[in-house]
VEXZADREN-23537 format. One line per field, with one value per residue: x, y, z of N, C-alpha, C, O in turn; chain; residue in one letter; residue number from 1. Coordinates in nm, 2 decimals. Example, Ala and Ser with C-alpha at 12.3 -4.5 7.8 and 13.67 -1.06 7.14 Angstrom:
BEGIN
neast [1.32,1.28]
nnorth [-0.57,-0.22]
nup [0.78,0.71]
caeast [1.23,1.37]
canorth [-0.45,-0.11]
caup [0.78,0.71]
ceast [1.32,1.29]
cnorth [-0.33,0.00]
cup [0.78,0.79]
oeast [1.42,1.34]
onorth [-0.33,0.11]
oup [0.85,0.80]
rofi [A,A]
marvex [a,s]
vomar [1,2]
//
This chain:
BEGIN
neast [2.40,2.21,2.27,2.30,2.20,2.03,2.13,2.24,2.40,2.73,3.06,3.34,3.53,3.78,3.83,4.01,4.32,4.68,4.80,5.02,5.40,5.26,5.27,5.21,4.99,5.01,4.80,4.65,4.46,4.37,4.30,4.21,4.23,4.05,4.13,4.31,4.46,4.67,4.76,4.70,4.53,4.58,4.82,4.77,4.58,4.71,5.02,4.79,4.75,4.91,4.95,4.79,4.75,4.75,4.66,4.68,4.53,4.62,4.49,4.62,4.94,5.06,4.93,5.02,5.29,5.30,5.19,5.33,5.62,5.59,5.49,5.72,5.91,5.76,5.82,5.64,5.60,5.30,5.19,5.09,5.15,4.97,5.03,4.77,4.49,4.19,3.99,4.13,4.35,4.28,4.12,4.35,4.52,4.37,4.24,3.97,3.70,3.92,3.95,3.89,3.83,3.76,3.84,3.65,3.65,3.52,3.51,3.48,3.21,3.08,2.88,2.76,2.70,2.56,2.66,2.91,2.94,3.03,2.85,2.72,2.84,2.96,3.15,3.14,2.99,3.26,3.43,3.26,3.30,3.51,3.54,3.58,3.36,3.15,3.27,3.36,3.25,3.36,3.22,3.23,3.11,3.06,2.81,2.51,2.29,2.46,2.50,2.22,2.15,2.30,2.20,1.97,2.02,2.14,1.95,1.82,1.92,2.15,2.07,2.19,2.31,2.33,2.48,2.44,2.64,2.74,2.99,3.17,3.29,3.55,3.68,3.96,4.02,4.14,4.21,4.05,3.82,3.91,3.89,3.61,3.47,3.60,3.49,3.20,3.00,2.82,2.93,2.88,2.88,2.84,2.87,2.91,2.82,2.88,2.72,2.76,2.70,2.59,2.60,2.78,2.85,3.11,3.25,3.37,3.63,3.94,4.22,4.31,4.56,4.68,4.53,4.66,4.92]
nnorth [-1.92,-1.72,-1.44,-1.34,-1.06,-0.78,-0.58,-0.40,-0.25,-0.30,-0.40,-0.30,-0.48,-0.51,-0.31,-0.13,-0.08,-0.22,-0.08,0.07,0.02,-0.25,-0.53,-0.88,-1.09,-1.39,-1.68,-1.68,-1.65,-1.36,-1.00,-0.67,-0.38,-0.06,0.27,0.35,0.57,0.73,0.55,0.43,0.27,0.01,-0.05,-0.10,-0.28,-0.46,-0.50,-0.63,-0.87,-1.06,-1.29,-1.26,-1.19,-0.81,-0.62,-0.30,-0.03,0.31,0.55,0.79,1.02,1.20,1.09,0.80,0.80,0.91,0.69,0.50,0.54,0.56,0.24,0.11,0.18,0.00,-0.22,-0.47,-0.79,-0.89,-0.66,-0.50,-0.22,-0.05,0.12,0.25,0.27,0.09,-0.03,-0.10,-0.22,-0.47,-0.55,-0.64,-0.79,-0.97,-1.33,-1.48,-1.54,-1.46,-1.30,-1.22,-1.05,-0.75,-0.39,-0.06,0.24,0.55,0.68,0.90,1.07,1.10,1.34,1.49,1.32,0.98,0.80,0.74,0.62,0.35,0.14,0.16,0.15,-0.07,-0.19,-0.28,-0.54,-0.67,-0.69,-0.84,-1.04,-1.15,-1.20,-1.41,-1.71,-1.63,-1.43,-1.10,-0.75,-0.41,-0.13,0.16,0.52,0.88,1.01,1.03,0.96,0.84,0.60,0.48,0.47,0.29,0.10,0.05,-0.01,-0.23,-0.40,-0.38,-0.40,-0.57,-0.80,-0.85,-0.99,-0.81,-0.64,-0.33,-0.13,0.14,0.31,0.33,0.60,0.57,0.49,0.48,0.41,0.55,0.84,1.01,0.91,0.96,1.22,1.28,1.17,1.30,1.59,1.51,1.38,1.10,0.84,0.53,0.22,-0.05,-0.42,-0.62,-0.96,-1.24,-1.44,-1.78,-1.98,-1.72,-1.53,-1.39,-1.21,-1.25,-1.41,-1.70,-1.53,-1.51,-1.32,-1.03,-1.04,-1.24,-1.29,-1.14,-1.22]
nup [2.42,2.59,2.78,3.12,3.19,3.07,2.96,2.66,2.45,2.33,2.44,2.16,2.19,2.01,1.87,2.09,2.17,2.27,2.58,2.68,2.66,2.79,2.96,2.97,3.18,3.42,3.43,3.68,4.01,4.11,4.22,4.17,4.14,4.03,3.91,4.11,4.25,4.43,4.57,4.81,4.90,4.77,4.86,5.17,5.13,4.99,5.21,5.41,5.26,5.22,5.08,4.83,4.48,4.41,4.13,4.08,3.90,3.77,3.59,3.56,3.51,3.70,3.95,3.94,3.93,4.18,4.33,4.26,4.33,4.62,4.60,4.57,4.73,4.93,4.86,4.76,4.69,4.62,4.49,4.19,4.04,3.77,3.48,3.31,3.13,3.24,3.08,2.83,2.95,3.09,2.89,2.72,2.88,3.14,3.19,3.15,3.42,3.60,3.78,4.15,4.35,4.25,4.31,4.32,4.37,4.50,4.29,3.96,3.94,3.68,3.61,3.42,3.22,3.18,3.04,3.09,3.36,3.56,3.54,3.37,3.15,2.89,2.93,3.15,3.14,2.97,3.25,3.43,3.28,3.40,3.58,3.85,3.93,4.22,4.24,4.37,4.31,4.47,4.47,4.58,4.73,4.80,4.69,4.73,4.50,4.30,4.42,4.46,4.18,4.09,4.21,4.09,3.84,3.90,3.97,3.80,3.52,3.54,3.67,3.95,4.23,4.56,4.79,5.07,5.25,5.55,5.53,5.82,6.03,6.07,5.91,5.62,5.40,5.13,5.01,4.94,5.04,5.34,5.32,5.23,5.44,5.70,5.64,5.69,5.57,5.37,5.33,5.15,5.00,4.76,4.75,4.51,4.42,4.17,4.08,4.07,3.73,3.63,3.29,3.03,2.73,2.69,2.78,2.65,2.57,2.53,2.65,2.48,2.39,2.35,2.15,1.94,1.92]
caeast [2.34,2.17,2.35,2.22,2.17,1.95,2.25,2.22,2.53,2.85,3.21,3.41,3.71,3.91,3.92,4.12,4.45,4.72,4.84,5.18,5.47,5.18,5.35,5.12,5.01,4.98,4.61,4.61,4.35,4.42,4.24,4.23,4.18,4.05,4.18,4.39,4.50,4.81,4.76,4.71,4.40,4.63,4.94,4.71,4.56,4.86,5.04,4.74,4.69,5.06,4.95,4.68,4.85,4.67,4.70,4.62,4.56,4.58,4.52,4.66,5.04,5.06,4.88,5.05,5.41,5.32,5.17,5.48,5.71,5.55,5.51,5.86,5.97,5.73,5.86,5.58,5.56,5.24,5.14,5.16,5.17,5.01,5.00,4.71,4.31,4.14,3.98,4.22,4.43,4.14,4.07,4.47,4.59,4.29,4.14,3.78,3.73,4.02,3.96,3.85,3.75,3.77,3.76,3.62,3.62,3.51,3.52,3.41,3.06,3.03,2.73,2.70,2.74,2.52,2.70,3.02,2.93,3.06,2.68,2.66,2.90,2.96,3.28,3.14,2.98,3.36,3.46,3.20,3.29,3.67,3.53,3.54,3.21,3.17,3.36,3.29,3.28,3.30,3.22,3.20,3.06,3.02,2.70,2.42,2.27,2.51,2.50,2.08,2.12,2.34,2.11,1.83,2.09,2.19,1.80,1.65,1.94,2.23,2.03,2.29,2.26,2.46,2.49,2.50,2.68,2.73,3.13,3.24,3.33,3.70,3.75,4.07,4.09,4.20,4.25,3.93,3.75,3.92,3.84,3.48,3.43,3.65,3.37,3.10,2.95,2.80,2.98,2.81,2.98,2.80,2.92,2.83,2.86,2.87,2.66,2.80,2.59,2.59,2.68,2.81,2.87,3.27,3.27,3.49,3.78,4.07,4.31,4.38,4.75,4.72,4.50,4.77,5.02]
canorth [-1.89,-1.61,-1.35,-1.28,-0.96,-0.70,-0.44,-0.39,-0.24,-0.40,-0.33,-0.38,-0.50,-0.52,-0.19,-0.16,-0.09,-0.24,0.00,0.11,-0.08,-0.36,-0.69,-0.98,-1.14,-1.53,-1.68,-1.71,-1.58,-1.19,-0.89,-0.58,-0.22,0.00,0.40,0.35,0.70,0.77,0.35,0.44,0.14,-0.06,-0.06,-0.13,-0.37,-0.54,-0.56,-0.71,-0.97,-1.12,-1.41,-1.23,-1.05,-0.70,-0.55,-0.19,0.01,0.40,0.62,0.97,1.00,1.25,0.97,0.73,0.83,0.90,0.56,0.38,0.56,0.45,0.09,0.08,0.18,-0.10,-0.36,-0.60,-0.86,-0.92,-0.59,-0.48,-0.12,-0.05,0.29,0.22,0.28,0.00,-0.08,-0.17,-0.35,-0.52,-0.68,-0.76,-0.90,-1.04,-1.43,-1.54,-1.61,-1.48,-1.17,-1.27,-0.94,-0.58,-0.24,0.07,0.32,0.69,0.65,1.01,1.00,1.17,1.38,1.53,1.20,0.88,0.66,0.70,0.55,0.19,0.04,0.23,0.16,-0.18,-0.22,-0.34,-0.72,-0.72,-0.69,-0.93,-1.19,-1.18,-1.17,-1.55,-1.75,-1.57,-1.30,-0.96,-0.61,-0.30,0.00,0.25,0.67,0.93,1.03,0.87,0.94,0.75,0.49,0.48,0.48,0.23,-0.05,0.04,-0.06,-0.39,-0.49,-0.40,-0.45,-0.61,-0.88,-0.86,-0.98,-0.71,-0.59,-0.22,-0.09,0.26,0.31,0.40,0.77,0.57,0.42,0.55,0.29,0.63,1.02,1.06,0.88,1.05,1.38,1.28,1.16,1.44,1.69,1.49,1.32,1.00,0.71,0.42,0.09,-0.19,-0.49,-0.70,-1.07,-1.24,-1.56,-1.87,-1.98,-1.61,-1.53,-1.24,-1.23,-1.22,-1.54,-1.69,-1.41,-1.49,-1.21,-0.97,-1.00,-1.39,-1.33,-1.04,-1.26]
caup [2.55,2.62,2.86,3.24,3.22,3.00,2.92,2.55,2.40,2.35,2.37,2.06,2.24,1.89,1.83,2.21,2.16,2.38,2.67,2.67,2.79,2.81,3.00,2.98,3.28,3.42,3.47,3.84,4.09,4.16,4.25,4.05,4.15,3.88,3.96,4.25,4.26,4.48,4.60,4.97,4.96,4.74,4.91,5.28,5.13,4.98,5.34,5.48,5.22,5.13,4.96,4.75,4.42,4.39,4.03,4.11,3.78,3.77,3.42,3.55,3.45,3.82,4.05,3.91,3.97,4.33,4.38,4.21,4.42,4.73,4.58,4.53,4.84,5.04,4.80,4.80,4.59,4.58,4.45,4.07,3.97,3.64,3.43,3.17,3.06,3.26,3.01,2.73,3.02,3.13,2.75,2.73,3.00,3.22,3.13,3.19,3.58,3.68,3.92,4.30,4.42,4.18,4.41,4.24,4.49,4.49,4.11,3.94,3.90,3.57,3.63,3.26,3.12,3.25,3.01,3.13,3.48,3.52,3.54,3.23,3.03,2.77,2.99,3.28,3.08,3.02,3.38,3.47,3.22,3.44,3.78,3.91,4.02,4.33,4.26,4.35,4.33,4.59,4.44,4.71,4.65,4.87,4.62,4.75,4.38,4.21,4.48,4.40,4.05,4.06,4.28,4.00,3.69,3.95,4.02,3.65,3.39,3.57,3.73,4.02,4.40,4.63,4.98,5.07,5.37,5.51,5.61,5.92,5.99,6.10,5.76,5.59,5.26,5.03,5.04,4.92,5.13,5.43,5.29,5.27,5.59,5.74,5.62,5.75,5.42,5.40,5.21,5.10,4.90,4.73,4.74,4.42,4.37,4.07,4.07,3.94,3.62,3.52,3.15,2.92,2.58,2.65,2.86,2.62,2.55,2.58,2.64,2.34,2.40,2.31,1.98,1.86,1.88]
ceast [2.31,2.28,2.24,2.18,2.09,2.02,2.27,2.34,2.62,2.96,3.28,3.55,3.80,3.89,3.98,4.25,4.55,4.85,5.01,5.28,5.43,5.31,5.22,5.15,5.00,4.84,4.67,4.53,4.42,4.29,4.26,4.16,4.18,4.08,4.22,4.47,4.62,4.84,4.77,4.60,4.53,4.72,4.87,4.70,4.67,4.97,4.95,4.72,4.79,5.05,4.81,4.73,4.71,4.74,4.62,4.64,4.54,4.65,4.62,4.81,5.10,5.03,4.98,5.21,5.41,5.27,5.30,5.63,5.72,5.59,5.65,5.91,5.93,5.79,5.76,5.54,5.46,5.11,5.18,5.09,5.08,4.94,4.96,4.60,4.26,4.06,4.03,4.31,4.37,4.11,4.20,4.53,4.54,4.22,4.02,3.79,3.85,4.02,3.86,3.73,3.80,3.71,3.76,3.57,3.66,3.54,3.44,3.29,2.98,2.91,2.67,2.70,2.70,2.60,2.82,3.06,2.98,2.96,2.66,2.74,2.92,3.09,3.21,3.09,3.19,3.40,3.42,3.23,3.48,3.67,3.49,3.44,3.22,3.24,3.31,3.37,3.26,3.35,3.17,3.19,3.08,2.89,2.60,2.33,2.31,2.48,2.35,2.09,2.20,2.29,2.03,1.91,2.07,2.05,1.75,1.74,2.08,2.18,2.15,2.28,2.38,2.37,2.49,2.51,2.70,2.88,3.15,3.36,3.49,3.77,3.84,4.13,4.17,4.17,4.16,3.81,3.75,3.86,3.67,3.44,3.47,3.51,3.23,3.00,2.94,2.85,2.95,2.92,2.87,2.86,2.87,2.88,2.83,2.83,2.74,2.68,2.60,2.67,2.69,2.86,3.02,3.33,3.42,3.61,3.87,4.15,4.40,4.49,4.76,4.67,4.60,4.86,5.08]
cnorth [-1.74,-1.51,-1.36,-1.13,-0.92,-0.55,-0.50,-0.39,-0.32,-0.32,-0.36,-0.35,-0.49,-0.35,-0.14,-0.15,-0.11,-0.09,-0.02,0.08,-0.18,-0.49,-0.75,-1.01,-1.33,-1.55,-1.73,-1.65,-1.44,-1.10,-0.78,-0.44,-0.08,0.17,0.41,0.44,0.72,0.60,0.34,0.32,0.04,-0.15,-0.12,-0.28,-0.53,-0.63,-0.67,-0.81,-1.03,-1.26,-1.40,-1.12,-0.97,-0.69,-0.40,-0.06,0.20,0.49,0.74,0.97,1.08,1.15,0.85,0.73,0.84,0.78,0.43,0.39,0.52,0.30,0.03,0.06,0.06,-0.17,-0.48,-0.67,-0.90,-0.81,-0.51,-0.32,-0.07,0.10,0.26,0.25,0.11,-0.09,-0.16,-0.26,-0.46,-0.65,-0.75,-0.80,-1.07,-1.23,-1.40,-1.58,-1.56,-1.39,-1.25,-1.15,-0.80,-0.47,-0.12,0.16,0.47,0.67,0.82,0.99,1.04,1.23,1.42,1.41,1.07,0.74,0.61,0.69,0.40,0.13,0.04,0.22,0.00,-0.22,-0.31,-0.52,-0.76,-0.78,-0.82,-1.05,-1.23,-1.20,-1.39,-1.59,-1.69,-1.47,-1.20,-0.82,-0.50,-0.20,0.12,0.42,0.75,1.02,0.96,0.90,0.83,0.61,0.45,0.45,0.31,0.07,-0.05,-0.07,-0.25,-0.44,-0.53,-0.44,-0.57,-0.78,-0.94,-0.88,-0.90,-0.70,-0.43,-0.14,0.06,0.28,0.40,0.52,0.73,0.51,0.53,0.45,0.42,0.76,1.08,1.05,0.95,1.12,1.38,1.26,1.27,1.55,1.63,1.43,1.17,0.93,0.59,0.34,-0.05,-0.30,-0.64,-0.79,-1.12,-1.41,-1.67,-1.91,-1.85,-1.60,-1.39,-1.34,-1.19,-1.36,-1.66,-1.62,-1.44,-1.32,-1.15,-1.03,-1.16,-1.38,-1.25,-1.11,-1.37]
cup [2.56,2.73,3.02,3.30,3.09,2.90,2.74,2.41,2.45,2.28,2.25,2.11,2.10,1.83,1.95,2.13,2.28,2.42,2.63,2.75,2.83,2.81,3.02,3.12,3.33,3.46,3.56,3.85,4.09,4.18,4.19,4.19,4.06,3.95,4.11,4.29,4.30,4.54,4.74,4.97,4.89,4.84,5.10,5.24,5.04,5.09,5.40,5.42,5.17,5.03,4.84,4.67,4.41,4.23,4.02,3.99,3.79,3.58,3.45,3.59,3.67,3.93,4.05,3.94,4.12,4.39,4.34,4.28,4.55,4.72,4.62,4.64,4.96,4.96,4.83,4.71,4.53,4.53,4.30,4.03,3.82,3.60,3.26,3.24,3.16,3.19,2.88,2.85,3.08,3.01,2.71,2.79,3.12,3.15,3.23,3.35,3.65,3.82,4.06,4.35,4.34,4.32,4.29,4.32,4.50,4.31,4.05,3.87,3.73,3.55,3.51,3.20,3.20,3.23,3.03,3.31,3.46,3.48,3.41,3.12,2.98,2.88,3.10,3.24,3.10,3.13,3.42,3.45,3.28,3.56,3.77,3.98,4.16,4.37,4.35,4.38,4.40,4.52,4.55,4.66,4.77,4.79,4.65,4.57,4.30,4.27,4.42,4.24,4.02,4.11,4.16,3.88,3.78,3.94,3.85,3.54,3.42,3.61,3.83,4.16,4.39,4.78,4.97,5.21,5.40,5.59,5.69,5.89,6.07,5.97,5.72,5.48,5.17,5.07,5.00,5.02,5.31,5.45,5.28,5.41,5.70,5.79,5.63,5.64,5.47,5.28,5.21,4.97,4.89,4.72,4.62,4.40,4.24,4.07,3.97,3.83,3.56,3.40,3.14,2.82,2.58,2.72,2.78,2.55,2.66,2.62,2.51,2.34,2.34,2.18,1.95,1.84,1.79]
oeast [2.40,2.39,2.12,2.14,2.08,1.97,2.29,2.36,2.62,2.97,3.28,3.64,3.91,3.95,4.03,4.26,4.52,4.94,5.09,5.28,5.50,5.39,5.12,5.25,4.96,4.77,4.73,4.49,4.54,4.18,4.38,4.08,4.28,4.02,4.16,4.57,4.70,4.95,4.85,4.61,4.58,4.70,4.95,4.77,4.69,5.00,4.99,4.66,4.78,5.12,4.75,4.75,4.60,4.85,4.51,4.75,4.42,4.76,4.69,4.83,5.16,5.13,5.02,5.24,5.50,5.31,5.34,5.71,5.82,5.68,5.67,5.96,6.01,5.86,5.79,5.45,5.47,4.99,5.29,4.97,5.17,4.85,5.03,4.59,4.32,4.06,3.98,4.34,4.45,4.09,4.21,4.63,4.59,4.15,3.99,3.88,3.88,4.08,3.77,3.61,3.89,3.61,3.84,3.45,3.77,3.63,3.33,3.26,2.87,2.84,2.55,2.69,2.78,2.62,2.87,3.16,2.97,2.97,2.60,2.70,2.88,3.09,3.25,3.14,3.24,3.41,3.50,3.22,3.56,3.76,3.41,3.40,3.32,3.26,3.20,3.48,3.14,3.47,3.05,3.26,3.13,2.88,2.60,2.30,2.24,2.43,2.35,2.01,2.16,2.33,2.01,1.86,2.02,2.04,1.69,1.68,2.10,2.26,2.19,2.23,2.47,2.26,2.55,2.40,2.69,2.88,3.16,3.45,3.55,3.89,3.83,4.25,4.29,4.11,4.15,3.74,3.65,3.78,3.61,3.38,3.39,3.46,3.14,2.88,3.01,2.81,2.99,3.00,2.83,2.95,2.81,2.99,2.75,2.92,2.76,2.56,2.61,2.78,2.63,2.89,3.06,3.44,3.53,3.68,3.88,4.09,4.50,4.50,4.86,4.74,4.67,4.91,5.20]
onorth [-1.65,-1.57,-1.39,-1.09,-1.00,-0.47,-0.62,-0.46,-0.38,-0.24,-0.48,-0.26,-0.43,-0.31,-0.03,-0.21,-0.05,-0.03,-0.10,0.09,-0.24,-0.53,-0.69,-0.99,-1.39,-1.47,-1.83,-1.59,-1.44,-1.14,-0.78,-0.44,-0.01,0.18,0.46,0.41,0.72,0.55,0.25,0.26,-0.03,-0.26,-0.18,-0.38,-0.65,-0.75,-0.77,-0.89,-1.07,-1.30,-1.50,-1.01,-1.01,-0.74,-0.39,0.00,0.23,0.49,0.78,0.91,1.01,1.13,0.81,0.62,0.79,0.76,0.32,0.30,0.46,0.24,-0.07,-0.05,0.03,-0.22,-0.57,-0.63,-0.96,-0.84,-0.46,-0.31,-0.06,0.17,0.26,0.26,0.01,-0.21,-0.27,-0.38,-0.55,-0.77,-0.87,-0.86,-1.18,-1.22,-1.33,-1.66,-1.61,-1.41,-1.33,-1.15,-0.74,-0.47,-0.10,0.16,0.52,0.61,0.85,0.91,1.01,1.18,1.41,1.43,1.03,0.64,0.50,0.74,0.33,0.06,-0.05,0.26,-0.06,-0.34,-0.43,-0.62,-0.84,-0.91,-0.91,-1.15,-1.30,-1.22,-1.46,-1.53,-1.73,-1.43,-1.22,-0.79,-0.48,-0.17,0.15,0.45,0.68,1.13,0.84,0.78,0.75,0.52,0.36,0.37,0.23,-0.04,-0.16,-0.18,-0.35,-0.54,-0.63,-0.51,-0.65,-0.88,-1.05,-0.78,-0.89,-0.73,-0.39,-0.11,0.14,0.25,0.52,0.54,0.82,0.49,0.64,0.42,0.39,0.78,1.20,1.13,0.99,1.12,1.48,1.35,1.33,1.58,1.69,1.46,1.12,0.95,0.53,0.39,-0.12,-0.26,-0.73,-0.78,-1.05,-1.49,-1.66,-1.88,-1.86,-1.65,-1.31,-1.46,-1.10,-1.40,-1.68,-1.69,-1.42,-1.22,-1.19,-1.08,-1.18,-1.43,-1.33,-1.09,-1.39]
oup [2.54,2.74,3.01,3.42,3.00,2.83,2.71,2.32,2.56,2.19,2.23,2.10,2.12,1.73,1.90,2.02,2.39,2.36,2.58,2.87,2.90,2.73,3.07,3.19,3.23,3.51,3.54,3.76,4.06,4.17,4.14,4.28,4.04,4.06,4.21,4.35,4.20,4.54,4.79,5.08,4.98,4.88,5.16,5.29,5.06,5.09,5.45,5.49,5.06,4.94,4.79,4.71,4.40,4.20,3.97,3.98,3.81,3.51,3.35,3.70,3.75,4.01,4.16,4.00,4.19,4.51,4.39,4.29,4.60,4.78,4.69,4.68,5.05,5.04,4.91,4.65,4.42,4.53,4.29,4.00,3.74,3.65,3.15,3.36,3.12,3.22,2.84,2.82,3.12,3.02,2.68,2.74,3.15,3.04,3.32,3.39,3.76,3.93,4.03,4.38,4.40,4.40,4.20,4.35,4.49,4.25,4.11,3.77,3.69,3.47,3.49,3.08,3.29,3.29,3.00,3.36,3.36,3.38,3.34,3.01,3.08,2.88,3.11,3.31,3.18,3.14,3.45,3.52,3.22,3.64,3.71,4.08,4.21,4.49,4.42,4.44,4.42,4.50,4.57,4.56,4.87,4.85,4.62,4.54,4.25,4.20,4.33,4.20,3.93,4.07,4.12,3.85,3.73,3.87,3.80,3.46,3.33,3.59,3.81,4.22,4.31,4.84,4.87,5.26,5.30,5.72,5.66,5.81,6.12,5.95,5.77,5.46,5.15,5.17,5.02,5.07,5.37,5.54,5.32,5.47,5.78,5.90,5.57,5.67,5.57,5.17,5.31,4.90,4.98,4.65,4.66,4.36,4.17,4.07,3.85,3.86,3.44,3.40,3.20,2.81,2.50,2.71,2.84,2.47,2.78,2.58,2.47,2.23,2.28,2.09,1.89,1.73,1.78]
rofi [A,A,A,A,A,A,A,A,A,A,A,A,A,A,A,A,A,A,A,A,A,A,A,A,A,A,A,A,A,A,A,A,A,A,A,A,A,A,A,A,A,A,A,A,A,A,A,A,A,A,A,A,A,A,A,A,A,A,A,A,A,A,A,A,A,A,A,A,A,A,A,A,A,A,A,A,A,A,A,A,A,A,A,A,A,A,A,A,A,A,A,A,A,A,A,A,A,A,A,A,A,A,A,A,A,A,A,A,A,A,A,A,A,A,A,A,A,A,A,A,A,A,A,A,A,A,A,A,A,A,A,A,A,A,A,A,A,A,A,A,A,A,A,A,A,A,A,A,A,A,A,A,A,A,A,A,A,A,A,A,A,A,A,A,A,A,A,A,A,A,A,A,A,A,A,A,A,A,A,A,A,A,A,A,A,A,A,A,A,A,A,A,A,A,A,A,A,A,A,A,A,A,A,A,A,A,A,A,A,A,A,A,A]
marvex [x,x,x,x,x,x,x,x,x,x,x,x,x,x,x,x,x,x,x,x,x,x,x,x,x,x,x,x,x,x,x,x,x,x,x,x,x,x,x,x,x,x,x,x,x,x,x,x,x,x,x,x,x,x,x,x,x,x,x,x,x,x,x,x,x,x,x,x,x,x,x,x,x,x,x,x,x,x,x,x,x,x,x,x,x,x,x,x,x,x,x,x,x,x,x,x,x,x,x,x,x,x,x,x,x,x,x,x,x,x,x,x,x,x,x,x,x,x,x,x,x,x,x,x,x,x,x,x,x,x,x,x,x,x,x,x,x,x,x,x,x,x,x,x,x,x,x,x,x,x,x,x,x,x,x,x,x,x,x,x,x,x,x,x,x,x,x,x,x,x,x,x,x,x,x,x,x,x,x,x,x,x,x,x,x,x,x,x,x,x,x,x,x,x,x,x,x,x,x,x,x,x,x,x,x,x,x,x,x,x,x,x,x]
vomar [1,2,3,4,5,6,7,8,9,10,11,12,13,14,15,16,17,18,19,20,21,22,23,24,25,26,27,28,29,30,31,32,33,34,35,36,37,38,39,40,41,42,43,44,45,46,47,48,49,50,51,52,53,54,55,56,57,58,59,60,61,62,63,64,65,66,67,68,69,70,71,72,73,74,75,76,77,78,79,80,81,82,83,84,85,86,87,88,89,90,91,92,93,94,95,96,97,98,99,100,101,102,103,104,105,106,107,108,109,110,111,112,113,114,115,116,117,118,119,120,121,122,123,124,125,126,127,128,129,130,131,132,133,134,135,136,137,138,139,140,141,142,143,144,145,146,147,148,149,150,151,152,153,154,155,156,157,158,159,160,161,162,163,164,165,166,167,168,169,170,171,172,173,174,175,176,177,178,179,180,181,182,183,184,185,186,187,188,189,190,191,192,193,194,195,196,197,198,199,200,201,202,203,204,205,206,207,208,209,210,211,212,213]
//
């Protein structure tokens, strides 16, 4: 079967190596949040969703310790902590279909570097081939650049319906977002679904952590 989109390169999940301390997870439904910084959206959105596990993923060893400390202290069960690469935790943990709703929010836009934008990179078919019929994704900027660039990738290579909203100057999902609005900046968030019928070429991958073993 062909793919539904037009994105070219591909990841080679097998050379991925698994994250450190890597615990496997169960295929249920979940929600994922890829750079969840200090986990001020996490940890919100955790409270308000008690019967919806979050797995809120941050790479930076500083971030990460202050979001875990928090965690800890709310105790909520239906929020999981993790200190790894999104991407290598992403190829061994996640099955096919399983994510509901991924947030990627204020994400650094890499301005020297196009290809290491999400749209732009081989990772994101991954993602896609994890996000459940109907999934979707809110990638939110305060760049309207990136934001633009990133409808062009959805219309011409992504072949992706979305929505795109412009967030209220009372929003307070993260410490960035604040800090943008604060100083008078406009922040914009797409909201991308993921059509059932759509394909990728990872559709069926399992989760590394099962072939390794």
């Amino acid at each position: 079967m062909q793919p539904s989109h037009h994105f070219e390169r591909l990841l080679n999940v097998h050379a991925l190596y698994a994250p450190r301390d890597f615990v496997a997870i169960d295929d249920t439904p979940m929600c994922l949040e890829i750079g969840a910084g200090k986990g001020k959206h996490a940890l919100i959105f955790a409270e308000n969703h008690p019967d919806t596990t979050l797995y809120a993923i941050e790479r930076t060893q500083e971030k990460y310790q202050a979001f875990i400390k928090l965690a800890t202290q709310k105790s909520l069960p239906n929020l999981h902590a993790i200190h790894a690469d999104a991407i290598a935790w992403t190829a061994f943990a996640v099955y096919p279909k399983q994510i509901q709703t991924c947030f990627i929010l204020y994400p650094n836009p890499e301005s020297k570097n196009k290809n290491q934008r999400f749209l732009n990179m081989p990772f994101f078919e991954l993602l896609l081939s994890k996000m459940a019929d109907d999934g979707q994704i809110v990638l939110a900027s305060n760049i309207a650049e990136y934001v633009s660039e990133a409808q062009q990738l959805l219309d011409s290579v992504w072949r992706l319906p979305y929505t795109k909203r412009y967030i209220p100057s009372s929003s307070a999902r993260t410490h960035f977002e604040i800090k943008y609005l604060a100083r008078g900046e406009t922040c914009q968030e797409l909201i991308i679904t993921k059509p059932a019928q759509y394909s990728t070429r990872f559709d069926t991958l399992l989760p590394l952590s099962l072939e390794r073993t």
